[in-house]
MIMIFI-947870 format. One record per residue: residue in three letters; x, y, z of N, C-alpha, C in turn. Coordinates in pm, whole numbers, plus 50000, padded with zeros to 5 digits. Layout:
# MIMIFI-947870
ALAXYZXYZXYZ ...
***
This chain:
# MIMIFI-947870
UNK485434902946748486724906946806486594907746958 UNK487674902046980487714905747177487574921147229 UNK486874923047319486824934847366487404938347542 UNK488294946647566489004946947705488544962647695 UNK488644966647847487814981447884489274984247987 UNK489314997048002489985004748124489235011148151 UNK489455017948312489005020348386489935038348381 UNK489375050148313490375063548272490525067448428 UNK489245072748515489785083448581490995084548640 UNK491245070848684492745075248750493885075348649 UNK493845084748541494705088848481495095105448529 UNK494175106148609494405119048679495855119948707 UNK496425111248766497635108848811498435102848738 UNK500055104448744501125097948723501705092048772 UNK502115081048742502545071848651500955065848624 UNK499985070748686498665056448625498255060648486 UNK498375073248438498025075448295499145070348199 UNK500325071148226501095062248156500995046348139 UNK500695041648202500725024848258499525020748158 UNK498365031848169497115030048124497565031047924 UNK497955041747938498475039347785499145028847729 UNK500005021947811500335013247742500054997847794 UNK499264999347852498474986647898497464982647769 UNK496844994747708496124997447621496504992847443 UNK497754996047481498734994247344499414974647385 UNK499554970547475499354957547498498134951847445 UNK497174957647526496014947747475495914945147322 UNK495584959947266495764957147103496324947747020 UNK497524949647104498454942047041498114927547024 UNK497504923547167496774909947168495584902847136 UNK495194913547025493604915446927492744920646963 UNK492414928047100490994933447148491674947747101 UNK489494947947143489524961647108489204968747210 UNK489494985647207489654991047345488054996347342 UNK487934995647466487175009747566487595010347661 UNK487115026547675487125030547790485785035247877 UNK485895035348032485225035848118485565051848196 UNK484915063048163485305073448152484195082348238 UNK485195094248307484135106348393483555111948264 UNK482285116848235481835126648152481325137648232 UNK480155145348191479375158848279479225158148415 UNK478835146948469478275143348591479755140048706 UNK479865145848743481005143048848480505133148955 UNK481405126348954481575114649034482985114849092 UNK482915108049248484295111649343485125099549301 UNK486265100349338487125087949263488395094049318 UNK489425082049326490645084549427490995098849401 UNK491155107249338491995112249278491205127849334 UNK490075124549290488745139149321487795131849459 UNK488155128149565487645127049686486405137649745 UNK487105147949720485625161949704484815162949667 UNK484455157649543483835160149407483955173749396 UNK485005179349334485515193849342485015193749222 UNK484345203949128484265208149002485865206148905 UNK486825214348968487975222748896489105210548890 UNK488805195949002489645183448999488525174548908 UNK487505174548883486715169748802487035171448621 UNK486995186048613487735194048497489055185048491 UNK490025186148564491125183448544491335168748522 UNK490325160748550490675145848550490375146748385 UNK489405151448347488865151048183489855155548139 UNK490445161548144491545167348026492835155948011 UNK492495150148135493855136948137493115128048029 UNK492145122648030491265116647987491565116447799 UNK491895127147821491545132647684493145132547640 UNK494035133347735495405130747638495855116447640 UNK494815106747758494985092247693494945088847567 UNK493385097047538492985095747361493935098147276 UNK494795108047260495755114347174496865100347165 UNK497455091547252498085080247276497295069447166 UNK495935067647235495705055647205494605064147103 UNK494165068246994493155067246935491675063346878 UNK492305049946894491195044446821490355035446938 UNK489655034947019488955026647115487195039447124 UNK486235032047226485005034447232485515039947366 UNK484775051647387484315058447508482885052747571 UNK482925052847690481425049847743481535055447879 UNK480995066947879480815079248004480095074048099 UNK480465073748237479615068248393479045082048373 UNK477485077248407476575087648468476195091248599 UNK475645096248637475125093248789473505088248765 UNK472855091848696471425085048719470775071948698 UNK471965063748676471515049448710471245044148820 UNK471935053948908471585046649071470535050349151 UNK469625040049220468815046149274469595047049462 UNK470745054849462471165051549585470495059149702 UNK470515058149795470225064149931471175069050015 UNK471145078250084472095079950182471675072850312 UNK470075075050309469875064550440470055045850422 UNK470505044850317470405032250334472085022850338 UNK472805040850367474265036750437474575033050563 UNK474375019850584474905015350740476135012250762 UNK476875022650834477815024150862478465011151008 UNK477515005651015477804995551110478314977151032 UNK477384978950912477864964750806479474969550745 UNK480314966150820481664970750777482194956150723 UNK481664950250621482244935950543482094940650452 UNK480984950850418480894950450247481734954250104 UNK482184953150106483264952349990483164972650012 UNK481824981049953482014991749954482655000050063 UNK481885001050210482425002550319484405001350336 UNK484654985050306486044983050296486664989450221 UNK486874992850088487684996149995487285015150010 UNK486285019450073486585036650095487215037250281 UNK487435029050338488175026350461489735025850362 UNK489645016250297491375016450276491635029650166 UNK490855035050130491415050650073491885059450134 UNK491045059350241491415068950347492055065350425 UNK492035054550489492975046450554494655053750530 UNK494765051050405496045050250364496495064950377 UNK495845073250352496015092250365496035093950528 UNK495315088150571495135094250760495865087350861 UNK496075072850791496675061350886495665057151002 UNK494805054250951493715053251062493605034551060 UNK492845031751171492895018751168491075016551182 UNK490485025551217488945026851197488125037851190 UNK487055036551158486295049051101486385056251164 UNK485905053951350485815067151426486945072251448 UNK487845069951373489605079951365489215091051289 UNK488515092551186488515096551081488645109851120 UNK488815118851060488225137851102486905136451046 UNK486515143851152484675143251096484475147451010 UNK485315156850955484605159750786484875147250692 UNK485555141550737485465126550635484695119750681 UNK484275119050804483085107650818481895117950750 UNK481505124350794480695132750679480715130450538 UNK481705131350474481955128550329481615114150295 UNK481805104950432482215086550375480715082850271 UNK479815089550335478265082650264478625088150081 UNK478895101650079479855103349940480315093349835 UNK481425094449903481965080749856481785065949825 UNK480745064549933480165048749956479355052249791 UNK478425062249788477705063349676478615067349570 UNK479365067449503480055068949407481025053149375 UNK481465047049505481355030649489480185026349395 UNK478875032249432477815023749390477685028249243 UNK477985040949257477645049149108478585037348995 UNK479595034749013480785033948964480545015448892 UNK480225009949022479944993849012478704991048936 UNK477755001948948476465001448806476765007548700 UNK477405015748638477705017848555478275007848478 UNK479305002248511480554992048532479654982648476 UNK478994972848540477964963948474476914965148399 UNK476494976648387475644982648260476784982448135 UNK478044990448149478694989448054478774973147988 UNK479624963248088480344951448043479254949847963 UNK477934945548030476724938847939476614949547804 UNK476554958247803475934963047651477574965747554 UNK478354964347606479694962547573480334952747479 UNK479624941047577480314926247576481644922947605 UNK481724935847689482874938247752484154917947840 UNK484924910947777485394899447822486794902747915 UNK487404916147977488464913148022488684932548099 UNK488504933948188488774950048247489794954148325 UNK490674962148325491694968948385491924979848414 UNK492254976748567491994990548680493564994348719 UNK493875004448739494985010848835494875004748980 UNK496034996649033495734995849165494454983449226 UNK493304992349205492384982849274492264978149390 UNK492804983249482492464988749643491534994549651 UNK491625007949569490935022049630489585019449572 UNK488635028849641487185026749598486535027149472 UNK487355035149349487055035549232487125026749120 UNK488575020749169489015008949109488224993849169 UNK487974994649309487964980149348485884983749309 UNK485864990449267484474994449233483984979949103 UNK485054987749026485194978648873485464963748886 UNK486694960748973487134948748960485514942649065 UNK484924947049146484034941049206483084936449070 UNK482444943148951481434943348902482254937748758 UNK483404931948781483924921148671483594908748726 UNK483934906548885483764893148980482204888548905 UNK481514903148936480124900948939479424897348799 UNK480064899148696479764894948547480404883848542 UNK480974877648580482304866348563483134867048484 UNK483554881448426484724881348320486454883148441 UNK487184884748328488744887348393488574903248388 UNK489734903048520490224915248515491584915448558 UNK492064929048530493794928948576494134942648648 UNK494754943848730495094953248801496844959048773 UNK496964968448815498184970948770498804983948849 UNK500224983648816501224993548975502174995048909 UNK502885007049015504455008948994504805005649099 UNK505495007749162506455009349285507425014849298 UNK508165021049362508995030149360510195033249315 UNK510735018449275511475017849191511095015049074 UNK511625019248957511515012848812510345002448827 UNK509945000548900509374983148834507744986648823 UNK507374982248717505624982148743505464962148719 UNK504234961948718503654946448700502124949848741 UNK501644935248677500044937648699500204921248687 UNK498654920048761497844906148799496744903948739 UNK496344891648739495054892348639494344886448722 UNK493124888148757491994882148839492824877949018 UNK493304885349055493684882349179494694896249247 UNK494294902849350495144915349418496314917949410 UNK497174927049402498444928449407498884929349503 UNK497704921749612498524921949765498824903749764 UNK498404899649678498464885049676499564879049709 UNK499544872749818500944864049883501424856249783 UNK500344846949707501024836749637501074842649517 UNK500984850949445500784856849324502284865549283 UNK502554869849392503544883949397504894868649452 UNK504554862349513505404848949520506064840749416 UNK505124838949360505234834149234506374840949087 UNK506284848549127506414864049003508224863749101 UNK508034865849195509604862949293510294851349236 UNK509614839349276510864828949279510694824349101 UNK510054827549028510324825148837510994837948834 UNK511704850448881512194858948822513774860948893 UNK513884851849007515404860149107516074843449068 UNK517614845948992518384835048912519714837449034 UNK520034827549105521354834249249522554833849134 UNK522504834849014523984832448956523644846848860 UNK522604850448888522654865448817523524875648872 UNK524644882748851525604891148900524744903748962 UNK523834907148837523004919948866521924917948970 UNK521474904948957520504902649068520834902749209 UNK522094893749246523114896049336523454908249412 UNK523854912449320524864927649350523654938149430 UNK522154936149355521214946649361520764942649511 UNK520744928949559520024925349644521084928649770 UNK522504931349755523484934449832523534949149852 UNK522954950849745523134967849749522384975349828 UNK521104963849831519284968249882519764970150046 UNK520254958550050520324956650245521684970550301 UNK521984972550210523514979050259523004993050285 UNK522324998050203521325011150212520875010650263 UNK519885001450324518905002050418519435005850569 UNK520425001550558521575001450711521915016750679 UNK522085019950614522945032450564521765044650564 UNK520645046550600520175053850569519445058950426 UNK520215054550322520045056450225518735054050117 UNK518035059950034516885057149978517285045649904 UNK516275037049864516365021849812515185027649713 UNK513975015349704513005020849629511995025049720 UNK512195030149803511075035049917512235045449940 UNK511585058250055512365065150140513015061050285 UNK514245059950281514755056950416513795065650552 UNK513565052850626512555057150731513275057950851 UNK514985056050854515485057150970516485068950960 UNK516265074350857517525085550837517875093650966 UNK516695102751047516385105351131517155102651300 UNK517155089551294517715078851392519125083451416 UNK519725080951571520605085251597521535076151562 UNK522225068451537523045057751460523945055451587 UNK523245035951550524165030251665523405033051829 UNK522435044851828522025046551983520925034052036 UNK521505030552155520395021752228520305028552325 UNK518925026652382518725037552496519625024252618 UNK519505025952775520575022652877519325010852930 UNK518495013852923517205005652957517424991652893 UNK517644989952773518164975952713519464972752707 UNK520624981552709521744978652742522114961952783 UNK522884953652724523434941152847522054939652863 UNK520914935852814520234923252869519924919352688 UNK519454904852755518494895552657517534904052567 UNK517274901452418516564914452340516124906052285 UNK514904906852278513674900052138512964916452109 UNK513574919651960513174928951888512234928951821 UNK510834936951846509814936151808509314945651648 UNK508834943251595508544955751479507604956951409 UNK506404961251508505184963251404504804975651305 UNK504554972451202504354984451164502954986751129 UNK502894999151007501455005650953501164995550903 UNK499744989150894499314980450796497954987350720 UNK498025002650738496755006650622496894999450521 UNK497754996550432497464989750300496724976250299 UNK496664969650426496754956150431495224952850531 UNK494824957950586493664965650677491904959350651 UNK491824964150531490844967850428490994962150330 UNK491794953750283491484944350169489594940750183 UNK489484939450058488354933449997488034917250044 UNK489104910649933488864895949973490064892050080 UNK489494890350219490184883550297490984874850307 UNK490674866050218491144848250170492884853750088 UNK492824870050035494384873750001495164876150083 UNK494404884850177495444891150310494514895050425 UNK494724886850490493854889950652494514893750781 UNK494814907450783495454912050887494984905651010 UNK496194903251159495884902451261495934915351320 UNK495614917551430495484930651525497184927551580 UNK497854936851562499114937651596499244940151740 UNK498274950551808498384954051937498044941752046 UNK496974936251960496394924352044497394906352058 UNK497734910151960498794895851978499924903051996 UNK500404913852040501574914452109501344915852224 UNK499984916652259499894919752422499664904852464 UNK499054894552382499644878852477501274880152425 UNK501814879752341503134876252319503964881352481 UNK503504894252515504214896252602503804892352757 UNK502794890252784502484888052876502154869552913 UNK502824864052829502774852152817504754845952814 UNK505344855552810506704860052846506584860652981 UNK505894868053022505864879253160506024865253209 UNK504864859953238504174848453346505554833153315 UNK506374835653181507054823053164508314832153275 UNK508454844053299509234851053408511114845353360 UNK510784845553179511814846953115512714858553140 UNK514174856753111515314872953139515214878152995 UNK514254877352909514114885952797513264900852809 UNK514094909552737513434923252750513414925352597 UNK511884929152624511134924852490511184942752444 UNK511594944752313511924960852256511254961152178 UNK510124970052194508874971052068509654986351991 UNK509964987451872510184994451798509264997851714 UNK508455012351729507175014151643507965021051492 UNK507335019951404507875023451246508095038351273 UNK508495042151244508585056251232507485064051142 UNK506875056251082505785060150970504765061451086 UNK504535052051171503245052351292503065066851353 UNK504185075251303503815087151389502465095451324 UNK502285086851232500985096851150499775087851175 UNK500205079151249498765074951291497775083951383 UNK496785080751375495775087651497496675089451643 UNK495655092451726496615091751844495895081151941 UNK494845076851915494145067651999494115052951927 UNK494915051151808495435036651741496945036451856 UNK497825050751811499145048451829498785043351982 UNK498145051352122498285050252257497365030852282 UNK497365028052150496835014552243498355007052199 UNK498825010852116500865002552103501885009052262 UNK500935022152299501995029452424501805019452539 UNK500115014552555499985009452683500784994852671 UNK501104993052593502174980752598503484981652661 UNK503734990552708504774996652820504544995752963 UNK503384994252965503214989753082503434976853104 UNK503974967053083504474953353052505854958253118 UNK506364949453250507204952953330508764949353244 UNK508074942453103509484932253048509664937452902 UNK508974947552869508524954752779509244971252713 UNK509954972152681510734989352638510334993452521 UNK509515000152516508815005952420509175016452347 UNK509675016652198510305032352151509085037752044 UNK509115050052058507895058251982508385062351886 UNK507705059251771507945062151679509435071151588 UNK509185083651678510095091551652511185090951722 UNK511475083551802512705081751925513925078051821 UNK515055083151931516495082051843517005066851804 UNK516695059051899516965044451902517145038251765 UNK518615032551743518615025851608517875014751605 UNK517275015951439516505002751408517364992351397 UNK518434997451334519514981251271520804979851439 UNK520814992451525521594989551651520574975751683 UNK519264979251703518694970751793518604958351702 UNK518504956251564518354945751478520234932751529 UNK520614945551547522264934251573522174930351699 UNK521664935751811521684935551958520784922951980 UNK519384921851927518644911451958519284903551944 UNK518644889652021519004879251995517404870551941 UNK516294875051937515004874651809514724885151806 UNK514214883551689513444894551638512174889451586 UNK511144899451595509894897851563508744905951444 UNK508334899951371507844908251236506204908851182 UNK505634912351134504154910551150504614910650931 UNK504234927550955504504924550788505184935150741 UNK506354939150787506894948050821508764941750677 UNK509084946950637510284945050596511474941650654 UNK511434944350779513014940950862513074924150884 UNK511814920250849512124905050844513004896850742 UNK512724909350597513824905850525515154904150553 UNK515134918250600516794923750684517184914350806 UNK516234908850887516674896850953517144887050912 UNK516324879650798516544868750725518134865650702 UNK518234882550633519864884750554520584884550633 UNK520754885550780521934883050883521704871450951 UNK520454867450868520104851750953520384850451121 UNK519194862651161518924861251298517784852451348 UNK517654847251452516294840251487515114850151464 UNK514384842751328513334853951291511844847951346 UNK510834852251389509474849951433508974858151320 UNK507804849651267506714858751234505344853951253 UNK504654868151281503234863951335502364869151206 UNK501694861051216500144863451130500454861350957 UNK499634867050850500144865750737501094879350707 UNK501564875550540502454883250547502794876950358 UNK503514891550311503974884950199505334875050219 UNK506364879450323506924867750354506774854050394 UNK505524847450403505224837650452505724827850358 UNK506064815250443506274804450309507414802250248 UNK508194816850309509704817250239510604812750296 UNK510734805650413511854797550486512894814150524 UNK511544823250610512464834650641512714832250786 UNK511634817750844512004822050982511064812151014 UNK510594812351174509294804951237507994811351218 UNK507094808151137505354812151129504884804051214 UNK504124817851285503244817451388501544826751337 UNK500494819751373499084829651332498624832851446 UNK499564834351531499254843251692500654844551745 UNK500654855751861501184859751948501354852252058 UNK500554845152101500544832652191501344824252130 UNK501404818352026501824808352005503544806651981 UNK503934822951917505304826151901505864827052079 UNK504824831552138505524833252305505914821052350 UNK505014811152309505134793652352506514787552236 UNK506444789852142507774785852093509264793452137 UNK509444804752198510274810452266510374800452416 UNK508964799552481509334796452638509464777152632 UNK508544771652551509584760452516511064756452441 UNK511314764352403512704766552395513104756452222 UNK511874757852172512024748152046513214757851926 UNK514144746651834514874748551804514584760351652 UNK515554770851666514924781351558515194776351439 UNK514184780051312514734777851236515884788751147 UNK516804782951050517884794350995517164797150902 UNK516804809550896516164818850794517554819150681 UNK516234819650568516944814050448517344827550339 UNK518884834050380519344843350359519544844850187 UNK519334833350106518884838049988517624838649904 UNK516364836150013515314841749993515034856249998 UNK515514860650124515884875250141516324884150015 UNK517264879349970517994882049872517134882049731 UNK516754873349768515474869949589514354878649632 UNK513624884149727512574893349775513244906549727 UNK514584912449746514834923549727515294926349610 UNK515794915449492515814916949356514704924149329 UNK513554913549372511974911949286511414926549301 UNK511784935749450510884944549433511804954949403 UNK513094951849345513934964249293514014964249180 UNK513984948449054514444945348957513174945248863 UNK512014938448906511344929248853510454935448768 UNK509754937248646509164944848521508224930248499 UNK507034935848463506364924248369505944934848219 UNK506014925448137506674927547984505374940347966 UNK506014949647951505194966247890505134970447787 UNK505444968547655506154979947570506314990847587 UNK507205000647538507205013647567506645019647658 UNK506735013947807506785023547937507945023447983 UNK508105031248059509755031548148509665043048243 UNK510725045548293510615053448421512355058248461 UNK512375070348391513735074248414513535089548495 UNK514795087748598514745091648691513225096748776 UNK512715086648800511045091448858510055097548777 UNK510545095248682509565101748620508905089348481 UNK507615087048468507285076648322507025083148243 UNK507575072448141507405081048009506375067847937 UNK506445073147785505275067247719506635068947563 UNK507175054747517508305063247376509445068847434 UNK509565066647571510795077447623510225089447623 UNK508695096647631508365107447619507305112047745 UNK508155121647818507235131947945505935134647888 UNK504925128147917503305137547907503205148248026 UNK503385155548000502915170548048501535172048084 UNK500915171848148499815176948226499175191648149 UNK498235193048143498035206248089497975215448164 UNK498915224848154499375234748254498445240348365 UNK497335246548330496335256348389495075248348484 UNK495175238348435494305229048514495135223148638 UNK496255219848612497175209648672497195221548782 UNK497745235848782497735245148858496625242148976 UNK495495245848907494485251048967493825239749000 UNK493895226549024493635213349090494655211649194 UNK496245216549151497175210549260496725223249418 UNK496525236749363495585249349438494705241649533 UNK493825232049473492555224649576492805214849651 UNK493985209949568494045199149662495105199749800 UNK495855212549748496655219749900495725225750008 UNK494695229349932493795236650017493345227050113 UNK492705216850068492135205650185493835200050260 UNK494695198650169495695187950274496405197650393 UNK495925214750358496555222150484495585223950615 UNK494515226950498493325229150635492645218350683 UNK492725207550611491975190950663492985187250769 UNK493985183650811495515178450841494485174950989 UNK494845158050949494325148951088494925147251156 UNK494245144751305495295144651397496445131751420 UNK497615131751459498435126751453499575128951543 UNK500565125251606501585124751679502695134551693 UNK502715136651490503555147251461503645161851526 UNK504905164651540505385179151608504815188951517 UNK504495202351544503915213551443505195209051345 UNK506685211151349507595210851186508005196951119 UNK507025186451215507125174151089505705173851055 UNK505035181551111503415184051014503995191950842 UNK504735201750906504785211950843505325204950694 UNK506985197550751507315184950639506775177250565 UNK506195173750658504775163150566504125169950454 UNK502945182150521502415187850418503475191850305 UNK504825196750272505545200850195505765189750134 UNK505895178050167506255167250107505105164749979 UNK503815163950028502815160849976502525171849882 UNK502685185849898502465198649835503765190049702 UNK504935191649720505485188049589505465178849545 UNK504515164649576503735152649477502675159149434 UNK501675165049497500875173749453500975180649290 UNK502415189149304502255197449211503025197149076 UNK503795176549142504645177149009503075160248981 UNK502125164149028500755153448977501355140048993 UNK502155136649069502685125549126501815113349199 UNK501505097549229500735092549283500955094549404 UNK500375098849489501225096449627499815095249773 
***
């Protein structure tokens, strides 16, 4: 009989213990048989227990254990710690390619908004050798299992973070399949099999076989997507401009020429594993030829860098290398938190500019002259002009080559896909934010769930990295996170 494995701990969390259940009840269905890849005595750190806290350790097992109650009948096989002969000295923190290094950068990454290690708060660089060893713990186990297993096919939550991309590394490394798997914020989950869910052509693919332009609902949703977004309104993400003074341009851009710039956070995108999926450019660095390659063409364009509003949680020595870009005499720079409308300035330009940022969609859809630099999941989509530098988008502006019309029902098919789009689950779903398993709430077991969500407030009040934020959007933040926290939410 075929045999497929999951990957439990991150059932710690919700929606991944749901997804996991019935990822599980898929497989079956498709003749294998289950195991699982499970915390036992020995605590090991993993997205979820970053500390190696005892009482979040406890608490991941008890999740563990109401997978079982779901799925019954499969093999347990407990990660130990004494398979590894790891070292702490033999963590060089300077080989930053190695798959381990990368994938505990994009964990943290994504919590701090950091763009490199020495951002970190030192108690996390302290902790990183931790972690690096619990990568290792995780990826020997992992291949001790497959082999005495005969383990042919493994599935992780996600598979970014260090626990997961642990596994999918040490499937590469056996040569079996593996599949990864997500929600997103709306209704929709989907999973990939042997390839990232950051995958341009993968998540592409899954777009243009699923968005039909004569679908009413597909239509309507993708009209609905852009109209909110203008509006303030939550979509399947949180409106990031609510904030924004509506309609304000500061007097500085007033009446002139506007090429609207918009880089945003790329923690998710940073730290990929395999490069060959998504290879970030340095945003700061190709906008500083973009603009200064303007400067010297001594064009009447005033170039409006609009930072995300999310950037305010970056470090402060990532954010001040996007400030010194103000010093660019042709250059108006808004910070993060500034009143300046995103969609005033989106109508005012006459280009706009996108790295991997979403407003390229929202460009597309008013079919403005769109630029984009570097990769991107939009690439390929006839949203605009691709460029893999900043130089080179400055040279198609100052030669004056003809734009292309971004293709406003691609736009449209991008915002179905990530509002509409399901790959076939049985019995999961997700009503009002919340997944079920049968249409049925799994409940957390009360006393643990307590006294884990207790630890993990404890570090997110007294850890709190530095960042841009005012003392009462710290304060927001942490509250924000305190109630994902305590309703065991992924976040």
């Amino acid at each position: 009989m075929k045999k497929a494995a999951l990957f439990l701990p991150s059932v710690a969390f919700t929606p991944p213990l749901e997804l996991s259940i019935c990822h599980a009840r898929r497989l079956i269905a498709e003749g294998y048989e289950i195991t699982t890849f499970e915390f036992g005595k020995h605590i090991i750190r993993s997205q979820f227990n970053q500390y190696g806290n005892i009482i979040m350790h406890i608490y991941t097992l008890s999740r563990q254990k109401q997978f079982s109650r779901f799925v019954p009948t499969h093999k347990k096989v407990y990660f130990r710690r004494s398979v590894s002969n790891f070292s702490f000295a033999s963590v060089d923190l300077n080989d930053r390619n190695k798959s381990a290094y990368l994938s505990v950068m994009s964990s943290l990454a994504s919590r701090f908004r950091v763009t490199d290690f020495d951002q970190l708060p030192h108690t996390w660089q302290i902790r990183f050798p931790y972690l690096i060893q619990s990568y290792q713990l995780i990826y020997e186990n992992a291949i001790r299992a497959i082999q005495l297993e005969n383990i042919s096919v493994v599935g992780v939550f996600n598979g970014r973070f260090f626990d997961s991309a642990a596994i999918v590394s040490a499937a590469q490394a056996m040569g079996i399949d593996y599949f990864v798997y997500d929600v997103n914020r709306s209704a929709s989950q989907y999973y990939f099999y042997n390839t990232s869910l950051h995958s341009i052509q993968a998540n592409q693919e899954k777009a243009l076989n699923f968005y039909d332009p004569k679908n009413l609902n597909h239509v309507n949703c993708a009209h609905e997507f852009f109209l909110k977004r203008r509006s303030g309104k939550r979509t399947y993400e949180k409106s990031f401009t609510a904030g924004q003074k509506r309609g304000f341009l500061p007097k500085e851009i007033k009446n002139t020429r506007i090429i609207a710039v918009y880089p945003s956070s790329d923690d998710e995108y940073r730290f990929l594993v395999d490069e060959s999926i998504y290879k970030c450019v340095d945003q700061v660095s190709e906008l500083s030829m973009f603009c200064n390659e303007l400067l010297k063409a001594d064009l009447d364009y005033k170039i409006c860098i609009r930072l995300h509003p999310n950037m305010a949680q970056m470090h402060p020595t990532a954010l001040q290398r996007y400030n010194l870009l103000a010093e660019y005499k042709n250059v108006y720079l808004a910070n993060p938190l500034d009143d300046l409308d995103t969609y005033a300035l989106l109508d005012a330009a006459e280009i706009v500019v996108g790295f991997c940022s979403s407003i390229i969609l929202e460009s597309a859809y008013i079919e403005k002259s769109t630029l984009l630099i570097g990769p991107s999941l939009y690439c390929g989509m006839k949203l605009g002009d691709e460029f893999s530098s900043g130089l080179k988008a400055a040279n198609f502006i100052i030669n004056k080559y003809e734009f292309t019309v971004p293709s406003k029902v691609n736009s449209m098919m991008w915002a179905a896909y990530i509002n509409l789009y399901n790959d076939p689950l049985p019995s999961f779903s997700i009503d009002n934010g919340l997944a079920r398993v049968d249409l049925l709430e799994i409940l957390p077991p009360r006393i643990w769930r307590i006294l884990s969500a207790v630890v993990k407030l404890y570090y997110e009040i007294f850890e709190y990295h530095s960042s841009s934020l005012t003392l009462k959007q710290k304060i927001r933040d942490i509250l924000r996170r305190s109630k994902a926290i305590m309703h065991n939410k992924w976040s």
